[in-house]
DOBA-468252 format. One line per field, with one value per residue (C-alpha): residue number from 1; x, y negated, z negated. Coordinates in steps of 0.02 Angstrom, whole numbers, m for minus. Layout:
BEGIN
seq c(NUM; ...)
x c(X; ...)
y c(Y; ...)
z c(Z; ...)
% end
This chain:
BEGIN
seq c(1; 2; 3; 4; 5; 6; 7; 8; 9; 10; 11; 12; 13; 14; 15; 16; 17; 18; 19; 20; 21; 22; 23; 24; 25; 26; 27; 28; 29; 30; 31; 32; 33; 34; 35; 36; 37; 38; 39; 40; 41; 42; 43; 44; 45; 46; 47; 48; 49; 50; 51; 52; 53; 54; 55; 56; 57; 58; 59; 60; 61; 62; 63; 64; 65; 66; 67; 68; 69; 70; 71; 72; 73; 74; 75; 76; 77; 78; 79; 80; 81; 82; 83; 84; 85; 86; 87; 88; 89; 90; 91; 92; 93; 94; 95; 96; 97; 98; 99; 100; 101; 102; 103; 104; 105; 106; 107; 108; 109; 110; 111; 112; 113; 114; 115; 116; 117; 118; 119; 120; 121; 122; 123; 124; 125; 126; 127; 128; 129; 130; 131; 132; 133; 134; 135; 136; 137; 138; 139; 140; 141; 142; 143; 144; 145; 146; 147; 148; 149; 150; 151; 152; 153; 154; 155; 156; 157; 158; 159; 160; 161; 162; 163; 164; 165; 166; 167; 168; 169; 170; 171; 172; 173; 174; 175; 176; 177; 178; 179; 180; 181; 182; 183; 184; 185; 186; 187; 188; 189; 190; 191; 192; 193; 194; 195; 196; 197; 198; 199; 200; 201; 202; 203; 204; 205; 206; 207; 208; 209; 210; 211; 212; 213; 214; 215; 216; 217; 218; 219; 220; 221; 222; 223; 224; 225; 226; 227; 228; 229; 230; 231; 232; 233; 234; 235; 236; 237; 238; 239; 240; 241; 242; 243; 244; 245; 246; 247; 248; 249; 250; 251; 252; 253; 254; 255; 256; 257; 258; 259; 260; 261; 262; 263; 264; 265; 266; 267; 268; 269; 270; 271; 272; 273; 274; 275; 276; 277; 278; 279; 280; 281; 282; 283; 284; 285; 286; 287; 288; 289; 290; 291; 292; 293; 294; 295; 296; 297; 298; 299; 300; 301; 302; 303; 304; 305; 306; 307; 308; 309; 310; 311; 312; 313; 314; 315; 316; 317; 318; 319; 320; 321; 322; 323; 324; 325; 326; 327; 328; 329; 330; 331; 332; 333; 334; 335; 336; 337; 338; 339; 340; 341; 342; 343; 344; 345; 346; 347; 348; 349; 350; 351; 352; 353; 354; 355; 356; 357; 358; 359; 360; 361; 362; 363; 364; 365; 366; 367; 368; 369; 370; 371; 372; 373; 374; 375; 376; 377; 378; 379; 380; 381; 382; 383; 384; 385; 386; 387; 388; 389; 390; 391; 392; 393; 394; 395; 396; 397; 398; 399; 400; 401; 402; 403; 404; 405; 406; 407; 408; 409; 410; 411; 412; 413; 414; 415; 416; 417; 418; 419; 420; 421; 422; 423; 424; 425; 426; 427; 428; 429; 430)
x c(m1671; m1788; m1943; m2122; m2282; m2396; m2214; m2265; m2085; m2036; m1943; m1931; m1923; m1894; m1936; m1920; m1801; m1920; m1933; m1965; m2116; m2108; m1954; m1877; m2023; m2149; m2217; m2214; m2393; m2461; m2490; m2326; m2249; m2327; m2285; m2091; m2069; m2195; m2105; m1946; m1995; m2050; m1864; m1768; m1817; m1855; m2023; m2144; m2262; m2411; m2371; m2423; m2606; m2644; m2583; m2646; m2599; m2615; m2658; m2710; m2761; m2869; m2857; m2713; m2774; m2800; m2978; m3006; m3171; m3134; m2956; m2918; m2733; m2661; m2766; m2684; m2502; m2500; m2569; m2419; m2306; m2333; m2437; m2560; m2756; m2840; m2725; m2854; m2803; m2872; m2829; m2881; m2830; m2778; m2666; m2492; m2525; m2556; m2401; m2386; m2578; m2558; m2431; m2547; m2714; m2601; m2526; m2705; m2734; m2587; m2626; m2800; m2736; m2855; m2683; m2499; m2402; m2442; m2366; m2396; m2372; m2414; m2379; m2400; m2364; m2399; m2317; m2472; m2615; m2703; m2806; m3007; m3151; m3275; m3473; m3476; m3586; m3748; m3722; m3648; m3545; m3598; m3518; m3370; m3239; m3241; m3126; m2989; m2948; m2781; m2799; m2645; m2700; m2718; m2641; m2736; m2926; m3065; m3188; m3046; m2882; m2743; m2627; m2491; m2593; m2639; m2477; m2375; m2504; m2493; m2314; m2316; m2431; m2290; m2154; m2071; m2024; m1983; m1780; m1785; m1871; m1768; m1618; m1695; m1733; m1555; m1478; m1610; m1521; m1339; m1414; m1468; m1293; m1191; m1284; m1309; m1126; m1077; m1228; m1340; m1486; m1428; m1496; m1698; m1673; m1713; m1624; m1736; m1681; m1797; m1792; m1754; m1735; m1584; m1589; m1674; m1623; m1665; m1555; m1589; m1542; m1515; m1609; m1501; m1556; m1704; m1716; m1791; m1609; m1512; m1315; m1293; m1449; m1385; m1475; m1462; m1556; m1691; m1710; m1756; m1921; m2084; m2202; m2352; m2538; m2530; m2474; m2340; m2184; m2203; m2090; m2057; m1881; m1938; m2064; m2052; m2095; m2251; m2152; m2169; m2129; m2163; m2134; m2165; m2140; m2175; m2255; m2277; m2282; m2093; m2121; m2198; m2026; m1920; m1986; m1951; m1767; m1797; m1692; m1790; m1764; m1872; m1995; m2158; m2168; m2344; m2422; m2573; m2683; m2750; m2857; m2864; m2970; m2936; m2809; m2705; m2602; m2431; m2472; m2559; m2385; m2335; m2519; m2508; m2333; m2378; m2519; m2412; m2257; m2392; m2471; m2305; m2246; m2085; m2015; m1938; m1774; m1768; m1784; m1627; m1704; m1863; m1922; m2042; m2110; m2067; m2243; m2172; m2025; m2118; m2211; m2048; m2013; m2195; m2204; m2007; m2076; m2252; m2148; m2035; m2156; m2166; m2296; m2344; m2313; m2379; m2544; m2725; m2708; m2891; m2835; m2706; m2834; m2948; m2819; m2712; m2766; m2664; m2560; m2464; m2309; m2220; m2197; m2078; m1892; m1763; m1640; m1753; m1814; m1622; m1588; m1748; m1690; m1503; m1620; m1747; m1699; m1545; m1518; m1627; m1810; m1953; m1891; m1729; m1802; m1944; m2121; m2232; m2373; m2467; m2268; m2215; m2261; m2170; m2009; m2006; m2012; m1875; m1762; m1775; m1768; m1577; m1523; m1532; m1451; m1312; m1299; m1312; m1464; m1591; m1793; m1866; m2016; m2096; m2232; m2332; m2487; m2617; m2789; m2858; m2750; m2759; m2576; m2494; m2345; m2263; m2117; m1988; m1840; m1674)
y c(1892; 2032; 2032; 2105; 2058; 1955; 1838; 1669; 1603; 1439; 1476; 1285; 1133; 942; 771; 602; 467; 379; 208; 43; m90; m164; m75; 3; 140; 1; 12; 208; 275; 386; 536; 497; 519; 686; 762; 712; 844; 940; 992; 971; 1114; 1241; 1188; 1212; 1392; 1427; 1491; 1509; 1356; 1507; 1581; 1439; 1495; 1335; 1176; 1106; 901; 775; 589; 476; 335; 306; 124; 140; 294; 202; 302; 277; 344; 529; 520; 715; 666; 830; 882; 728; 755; 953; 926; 800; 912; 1064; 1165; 1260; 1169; 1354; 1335; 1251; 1104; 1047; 861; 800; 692; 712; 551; 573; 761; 806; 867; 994; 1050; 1080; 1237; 1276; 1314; 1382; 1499; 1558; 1570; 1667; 1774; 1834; 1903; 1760; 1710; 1731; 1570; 1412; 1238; 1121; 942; 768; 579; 410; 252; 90; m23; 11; m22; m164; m318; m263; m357; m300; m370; m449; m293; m347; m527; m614; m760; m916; m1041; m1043; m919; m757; m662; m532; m390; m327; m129; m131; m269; m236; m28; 90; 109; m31; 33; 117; m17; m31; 129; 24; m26; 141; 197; 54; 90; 279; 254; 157; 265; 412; 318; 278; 96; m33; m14; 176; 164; 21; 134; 292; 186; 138; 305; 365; 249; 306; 486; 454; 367; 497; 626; 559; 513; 717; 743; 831; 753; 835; 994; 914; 765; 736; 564; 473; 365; 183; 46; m130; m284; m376; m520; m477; m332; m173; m49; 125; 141; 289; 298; 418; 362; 314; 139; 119; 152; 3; 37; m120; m126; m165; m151; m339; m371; m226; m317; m478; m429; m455; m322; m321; m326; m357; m199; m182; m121; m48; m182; m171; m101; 49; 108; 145; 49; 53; 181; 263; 437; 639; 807; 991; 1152; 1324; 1441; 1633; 1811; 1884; 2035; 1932; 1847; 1991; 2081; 1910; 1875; 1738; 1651; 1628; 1430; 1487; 1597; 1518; 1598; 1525; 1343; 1248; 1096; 1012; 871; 751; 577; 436; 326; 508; 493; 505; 661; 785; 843; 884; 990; 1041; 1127; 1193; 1263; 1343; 1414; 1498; 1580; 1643; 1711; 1581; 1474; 1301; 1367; 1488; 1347; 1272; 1112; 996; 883; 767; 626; 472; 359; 276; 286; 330; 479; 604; 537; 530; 722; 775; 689; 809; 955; 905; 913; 1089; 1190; 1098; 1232; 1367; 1308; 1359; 1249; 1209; 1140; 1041; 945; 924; 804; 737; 556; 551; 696; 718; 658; 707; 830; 784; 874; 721; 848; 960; 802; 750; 932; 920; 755; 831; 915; 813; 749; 760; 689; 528; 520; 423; 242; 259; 397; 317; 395; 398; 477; 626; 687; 661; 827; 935; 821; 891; 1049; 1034; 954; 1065; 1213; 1146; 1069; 1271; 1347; 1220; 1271; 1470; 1514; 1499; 1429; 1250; 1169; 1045; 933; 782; 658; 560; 525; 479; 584; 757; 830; 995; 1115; 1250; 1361; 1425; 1520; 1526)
z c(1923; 1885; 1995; 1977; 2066; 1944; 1942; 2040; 2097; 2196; 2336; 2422; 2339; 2401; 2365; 2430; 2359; 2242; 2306; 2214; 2252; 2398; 2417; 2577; 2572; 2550; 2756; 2756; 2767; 2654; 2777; 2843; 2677; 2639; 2798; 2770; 2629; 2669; 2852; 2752; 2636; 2764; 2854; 2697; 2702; 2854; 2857; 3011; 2956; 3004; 2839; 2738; 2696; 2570; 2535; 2366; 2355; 2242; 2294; 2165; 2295; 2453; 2464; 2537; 2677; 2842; 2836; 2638; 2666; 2634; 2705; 2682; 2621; 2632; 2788; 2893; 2819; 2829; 3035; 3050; 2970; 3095; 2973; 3097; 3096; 3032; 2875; 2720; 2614; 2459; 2410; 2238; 2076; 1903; 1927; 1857; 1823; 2007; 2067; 1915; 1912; 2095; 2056; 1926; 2038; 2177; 2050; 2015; 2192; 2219; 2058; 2096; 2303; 2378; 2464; 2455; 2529; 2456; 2479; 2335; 2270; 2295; 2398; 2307; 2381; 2267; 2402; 2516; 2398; 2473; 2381; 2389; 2419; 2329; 2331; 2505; 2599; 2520; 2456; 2615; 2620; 2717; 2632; 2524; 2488; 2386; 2268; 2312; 2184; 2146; 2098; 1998; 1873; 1746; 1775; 1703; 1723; 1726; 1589; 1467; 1389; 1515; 1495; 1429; 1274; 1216; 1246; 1139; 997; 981; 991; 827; 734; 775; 713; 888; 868; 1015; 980; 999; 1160; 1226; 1196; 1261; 1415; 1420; 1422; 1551; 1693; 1590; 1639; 1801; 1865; 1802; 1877; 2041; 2045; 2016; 2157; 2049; 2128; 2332; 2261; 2271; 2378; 2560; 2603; 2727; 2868; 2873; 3008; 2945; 3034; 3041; 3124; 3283; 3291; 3195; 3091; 3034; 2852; 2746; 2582; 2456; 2277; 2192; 2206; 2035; 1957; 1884; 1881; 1783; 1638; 1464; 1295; 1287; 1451; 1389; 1212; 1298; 1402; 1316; 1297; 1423; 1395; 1209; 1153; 1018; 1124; 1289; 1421; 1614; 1562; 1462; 1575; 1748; 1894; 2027; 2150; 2315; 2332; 2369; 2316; 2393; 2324; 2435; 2290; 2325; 2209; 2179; 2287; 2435; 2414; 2387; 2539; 2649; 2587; 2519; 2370; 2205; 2139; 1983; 1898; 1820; 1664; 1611; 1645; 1567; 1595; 1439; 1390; 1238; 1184; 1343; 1224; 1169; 1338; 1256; 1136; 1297; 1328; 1173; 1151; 1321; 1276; 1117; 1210; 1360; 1246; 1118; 1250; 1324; 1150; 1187; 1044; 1061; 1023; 1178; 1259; 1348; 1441; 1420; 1534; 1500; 1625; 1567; 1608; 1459; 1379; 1239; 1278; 1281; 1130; 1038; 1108; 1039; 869; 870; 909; 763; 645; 532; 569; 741; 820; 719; 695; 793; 933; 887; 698; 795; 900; 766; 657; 808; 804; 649; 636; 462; 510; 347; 418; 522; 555; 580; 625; 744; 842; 850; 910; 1064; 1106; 1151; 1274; 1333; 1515; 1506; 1708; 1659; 1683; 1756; 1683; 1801; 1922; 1953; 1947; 2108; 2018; 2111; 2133; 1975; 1897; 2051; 2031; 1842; 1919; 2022; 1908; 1778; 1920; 1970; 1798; 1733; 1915; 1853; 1702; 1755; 1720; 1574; 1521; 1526; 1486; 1584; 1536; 1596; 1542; 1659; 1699; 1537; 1424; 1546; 1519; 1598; 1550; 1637; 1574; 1703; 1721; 1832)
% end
């Protein structure tokens, strides 16, 4: 791989198995969880943890923090990692797009000389949210009960429609019925098992060992797949489930599930890396953060890579792999539809944003979106993967990263939605 200094490379990356509600992550804290691949990424490469001069994390929750008054997520888990204390830390959220934008502002970091070593991602843990009780500071309670709220009912955010509605909608007004995402659902789990089977996923994932009682007695088990994964779904058993919150066709089965996870990546110039040995996983190429109207979420990652190839002077043909997070299954396909269209791509970004709560979709290229799809996660996605949120984004990352080393080299695209329709892109190389 050809090197130069303005280059930002990864040279460590490592997640967690992506665990399922209330699954066997489900009593793992949140600092605890961080600090797993966070020490497992400085390991994997073995680098003096000294050298890490930032960490950048996403965390998308603080009910969950044992302090959630200012809990200082990545503070806590880069202290229990081993990171040294005179090393900063910045924790913040984007939601979903955390674990991506995180690469993104260390790459600027990294870009401008403030610093040259930084370790990036993002923990989520839905198994640890607790029930809140809000009102009770002020009002007082000296007779009779009170009312417990559950943060993850309805999903989504309290003063905007529940992300699940907005995403079933735009889905329909691109053309992406219910059956096509019940089937793209079902090949994501086909996807999944067959690569896990080969071992594909090894290459990113740190198996963790968990205590569970068995009896009276307690047993450590080995967690080596992402619990969200079904071996046995069927189309059948997908067609059956009713869509949720009243929108049009978004089900439990083709979106993912409310799942525990992390992700790190070490992120550093080429010639930092060079001059320490170190092997190159992948070259950033360019990356973006974007922003559209709160119910847009499933068409930021199709803007968002618009936006990124443009600016990189890279077409969609040059590109060998796309990854797209799966908060739906719709969104990958909503974004391979925009990028289908003639002319999407072409256009001022600004003429595209103008007209894209009802973009022209005669437009549309049957045979180019066939031709992305034959791309698009092609080791399964988020439905069968899982998606812990703030990691998400750094899991694409990685994928992609390995899915090209596999293949021998070559460019991806990686692209993600969340927080009220923010999305992020980055191309890379192997």
């Amino acid at each position: 791989m050809e090197t130069n200094r303005k280059e930002i490379v990864a040279v460590s990356a490592v997640r967690t198995p992506f665990g399922k509600f209330g699954g066997l992550m489900k009593d793992i804290d949140i600092y605890d969880l961080g600090s797993i691949v966070m020490r497992e990424s400085i390991s994997q490469i073995g680098i003096d943890p000294e050298l890490i001069d930032e960490v950048w994390w996403g965390c998308g929750d603080t009910t969950n923090c044992k302090d959630p008054f200012t809990p200082i997520v990545a503070r806590q888990s880069m202290l229990k990692a081993g990171i040294p204390a005179t090393k900063t830390s910045i924790t913040f959220d984007k939601a979903c797009v955390s674990g991506m934008s995180a690469a993104y502002y260390a790459m600027g970091r990294i870009s401008i000389g403030e610093v040259r070593i930084v370790l990036t991602g993002g923990a989520t843990s839905f198994s640890t949210v607790p029930f809140l009780a809000r009102d009770l500071r002020w009002n007082g309670n000296r007779i009779g009960g009170f009312s417990l709220e559950d943060p993850l009912l309805p999903l989504g955010y309290k003063d905007y429609a529940p992300v699940a509605s907005d995403g079933g909608e735009v889905a329909v007004c691109y053309g992406v019925n219910r059956e096509e995402q019940d089937e793209f659902a079902l090949s994501s789990h086909l996807k999944y098992g067959k690569a896990h089977n080969k071992g594909f996923f090894k290459n990113e994932m740190k198996p963790i060992g968990i205590k569970i009682k068995v009896g009276r007695n307690e047993e450590l088990k080995m967690l080596e797949i992402d619990e969200q994964y079904r071996s046995n779904i069927t189309y059948e058993d997908l067609k059956k489930l009713k869509p949720i919150f009243g929108n049009p066709t978004i089900t439990a089965g083709n979106a993912p599930g409310l799942n525990d996870g992390a992700a790190a990546q070490i992120l550093m110039d080429s010639l930092t890396a060079e001059q320490m040995g170190f092997e190159l996983l992948y070259s950033i190429l360019d990356m973006t953060s974007i922003a559209v109207q709160p119910n847009l979420l499933s068409v930021a990652p199709a803007l968002a890579i618009k936006k990124c190839l443009n600016r990189s002077n890279i077409t969609l043909d040059e590109i060998d792999i796309i990854e797209v997070n799966e908060a739906f299954a719709s969104v990958p396909l909503v974004t391979c539809k925009l990028l289908s269209c003639k002319g999407f791509m072409e256009e001022e970004y600004s003429d595209t944003i103008r007209k894209i709560n009802s973009y022209p979709l005669d437009k549309f290229d049957e045979n180019k979106y066939q031709e992305l799809k034959s791309k698009l996660n092609v080791n399964g996605g988020a439905v069968s993967v899982g998606h812990a949120n703030t990691a998400s984004g750094a899991r694409l990352m990685m994928t992609a990263a390995n899915e090209l080393k596999r293949r021998g080299g070559g460019k991806a695209v990686c692209a993600i939605c969340g927080g009220l329709a923010q999305g992020d892109a980055c191309v890379i190389r192997v």
